[in-house]
Every structure is written in C-alpha cells, then in structure tokens.
N, CA and C atoms as an extended XYZ file, in Angstrom:
150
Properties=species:S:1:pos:R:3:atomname:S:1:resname:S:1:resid:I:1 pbc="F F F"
N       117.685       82.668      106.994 N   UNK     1
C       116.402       83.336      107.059 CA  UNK     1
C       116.240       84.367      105.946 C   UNK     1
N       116.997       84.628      105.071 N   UNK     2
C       117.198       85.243      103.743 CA  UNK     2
C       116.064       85.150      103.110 C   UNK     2
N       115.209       86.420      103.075 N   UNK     3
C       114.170       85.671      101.986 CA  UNK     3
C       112.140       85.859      102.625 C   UNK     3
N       112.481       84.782      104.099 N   UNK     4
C       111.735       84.484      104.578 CA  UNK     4
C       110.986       85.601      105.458 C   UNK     4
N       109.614       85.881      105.056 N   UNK     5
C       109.126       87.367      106.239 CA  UNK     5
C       108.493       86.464      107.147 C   UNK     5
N       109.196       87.749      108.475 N   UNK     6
C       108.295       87.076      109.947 CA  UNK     6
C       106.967       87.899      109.649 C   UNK     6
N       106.475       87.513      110.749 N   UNK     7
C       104.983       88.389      111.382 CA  UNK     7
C       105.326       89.997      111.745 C   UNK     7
N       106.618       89.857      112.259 N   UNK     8
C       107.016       91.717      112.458 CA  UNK     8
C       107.202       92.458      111.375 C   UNK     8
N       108.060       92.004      109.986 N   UNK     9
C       108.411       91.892      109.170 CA  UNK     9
C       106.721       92.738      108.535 C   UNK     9
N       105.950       91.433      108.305 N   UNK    10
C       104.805       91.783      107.135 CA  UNK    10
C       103.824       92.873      107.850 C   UNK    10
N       103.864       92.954      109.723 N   UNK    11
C       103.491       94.153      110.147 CA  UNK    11
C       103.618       95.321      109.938 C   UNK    11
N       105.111       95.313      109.639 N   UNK    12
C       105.672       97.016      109.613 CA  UNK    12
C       105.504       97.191      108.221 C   UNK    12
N       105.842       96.785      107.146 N   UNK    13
C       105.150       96.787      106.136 CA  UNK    13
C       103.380       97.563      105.681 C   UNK    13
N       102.647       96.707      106.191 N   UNK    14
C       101.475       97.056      106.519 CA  UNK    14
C       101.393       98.466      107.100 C   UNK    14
N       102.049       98.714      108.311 N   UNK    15
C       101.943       99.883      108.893 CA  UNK    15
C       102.357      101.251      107.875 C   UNK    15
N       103.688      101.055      106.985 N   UNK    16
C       103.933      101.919      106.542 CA  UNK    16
C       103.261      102.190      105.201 C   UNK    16
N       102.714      100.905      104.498 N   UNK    17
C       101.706      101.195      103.618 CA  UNK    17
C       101.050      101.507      103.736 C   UNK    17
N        99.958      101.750      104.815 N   UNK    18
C        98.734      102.789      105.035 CA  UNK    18
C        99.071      103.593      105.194 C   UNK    18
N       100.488      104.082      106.315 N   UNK    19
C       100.620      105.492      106.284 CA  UNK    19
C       100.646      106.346      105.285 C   UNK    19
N       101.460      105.491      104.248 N   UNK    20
C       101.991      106.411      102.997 CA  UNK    20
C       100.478      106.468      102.195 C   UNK    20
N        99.930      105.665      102.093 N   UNK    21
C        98.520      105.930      100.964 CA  UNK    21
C        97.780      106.871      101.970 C   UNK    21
N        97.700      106.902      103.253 N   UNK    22
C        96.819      107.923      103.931 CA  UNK    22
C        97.560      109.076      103.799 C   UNK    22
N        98.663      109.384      103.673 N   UNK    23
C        99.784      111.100      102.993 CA  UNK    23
C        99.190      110.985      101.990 C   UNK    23
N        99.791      110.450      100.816 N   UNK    24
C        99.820      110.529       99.464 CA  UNK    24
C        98.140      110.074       98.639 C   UNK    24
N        97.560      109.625       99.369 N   UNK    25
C        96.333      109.248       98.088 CA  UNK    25
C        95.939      110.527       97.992 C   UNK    25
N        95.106      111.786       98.628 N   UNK    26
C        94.411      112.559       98.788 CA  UNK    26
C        95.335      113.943       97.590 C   UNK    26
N        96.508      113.544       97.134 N   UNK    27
C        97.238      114.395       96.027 CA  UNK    27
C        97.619      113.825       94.728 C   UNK    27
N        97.737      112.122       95.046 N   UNK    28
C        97.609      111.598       93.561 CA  UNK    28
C        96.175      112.217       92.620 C   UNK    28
N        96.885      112.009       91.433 N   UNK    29
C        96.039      112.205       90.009 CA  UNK    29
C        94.961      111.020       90.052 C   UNK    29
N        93.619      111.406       90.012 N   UNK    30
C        92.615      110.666       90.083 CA  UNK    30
C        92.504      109.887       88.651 C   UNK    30
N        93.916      110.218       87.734 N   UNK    31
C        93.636      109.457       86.869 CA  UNK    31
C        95.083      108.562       86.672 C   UNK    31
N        95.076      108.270       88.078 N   UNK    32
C        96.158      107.410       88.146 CA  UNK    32
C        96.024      105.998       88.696 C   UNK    32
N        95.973      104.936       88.101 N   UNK    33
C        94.929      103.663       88.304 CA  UNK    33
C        96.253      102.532       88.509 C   UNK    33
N        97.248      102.549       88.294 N   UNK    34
C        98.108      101.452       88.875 CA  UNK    34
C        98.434      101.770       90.174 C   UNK    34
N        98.361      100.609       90.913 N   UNK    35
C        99.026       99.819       91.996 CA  UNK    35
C        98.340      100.509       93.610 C   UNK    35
N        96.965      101.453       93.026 N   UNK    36
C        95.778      101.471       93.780 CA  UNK    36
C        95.188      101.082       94.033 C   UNK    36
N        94.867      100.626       95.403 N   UNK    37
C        93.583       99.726       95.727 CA  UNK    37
C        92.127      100.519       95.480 C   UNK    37
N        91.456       99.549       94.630 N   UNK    38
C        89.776      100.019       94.072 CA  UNK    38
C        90.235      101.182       93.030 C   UNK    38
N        91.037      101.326       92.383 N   UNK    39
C        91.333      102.213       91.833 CA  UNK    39
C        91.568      101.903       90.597 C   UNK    39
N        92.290      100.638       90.205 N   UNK    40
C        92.506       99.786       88.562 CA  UNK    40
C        91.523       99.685       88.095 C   UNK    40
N        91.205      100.124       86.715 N   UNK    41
C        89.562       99.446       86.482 CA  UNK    41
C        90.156       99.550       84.743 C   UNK    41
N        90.444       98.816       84.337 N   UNK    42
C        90.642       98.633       82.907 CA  UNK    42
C        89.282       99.138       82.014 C   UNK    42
N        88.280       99.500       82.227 N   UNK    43
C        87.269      100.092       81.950 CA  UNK    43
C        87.559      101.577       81.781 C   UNK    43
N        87.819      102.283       83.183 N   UNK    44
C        88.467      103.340       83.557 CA  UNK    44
C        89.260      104.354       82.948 C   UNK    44
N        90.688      103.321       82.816 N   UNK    45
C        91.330      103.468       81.707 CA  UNK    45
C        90.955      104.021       80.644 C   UNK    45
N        90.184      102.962       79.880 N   UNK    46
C        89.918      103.049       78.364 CA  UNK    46
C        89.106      104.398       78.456 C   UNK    46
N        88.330      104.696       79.421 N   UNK    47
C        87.401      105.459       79.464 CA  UNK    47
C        87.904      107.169       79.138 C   UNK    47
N        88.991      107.270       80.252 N   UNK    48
C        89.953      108.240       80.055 CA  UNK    48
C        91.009      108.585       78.585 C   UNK    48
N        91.175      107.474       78.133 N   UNK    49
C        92.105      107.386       76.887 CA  UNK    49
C        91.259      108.342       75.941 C   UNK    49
N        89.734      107.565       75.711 N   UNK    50
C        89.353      107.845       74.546 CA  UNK    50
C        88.236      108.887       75.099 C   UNK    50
C-alpha cells in the first residue's frame, strides 16, 4: 500500500491544509503569489517587478 492514498489519508490532508492557510494567509506578504490559491497571477507578478 506504499504510495497509494486512502480517503482518510486525502481527508486529513485537506483538513490540515485549510487549517494552516486559515493561521497563516492573513500574515503572508500580499506579494507572495506561489502555491496560493487565486493568488498566482503571472500578470501580478510582472506587475510588482516592474
């Protein structure tokens, strides 16, 4: 079973990923665009760069 996720598995997962983005989003850098949901915008980016 190496490998393979159950249903409990991809639950708790889930569970602890919202928890942590519901702690942590509200102190990340609003100009921080990887591995945020609605938050990547390669537009964005560029926008900030330049």
């Amino acid at each position: 079973m190496l490998g393979i996720l159950t249903i409990v598995d991809s639950v708790i997962q889930q569970v602890i990923t919202q928890g942590l983005t519901y702690v942590y989003e509200p102190i990340v850098s609003n100009n921080s665009y990887g591995f945020r949901p609605g938050k990547f915008s390669i537009k964005q980016s560029l926008e900030y760069i330049n």
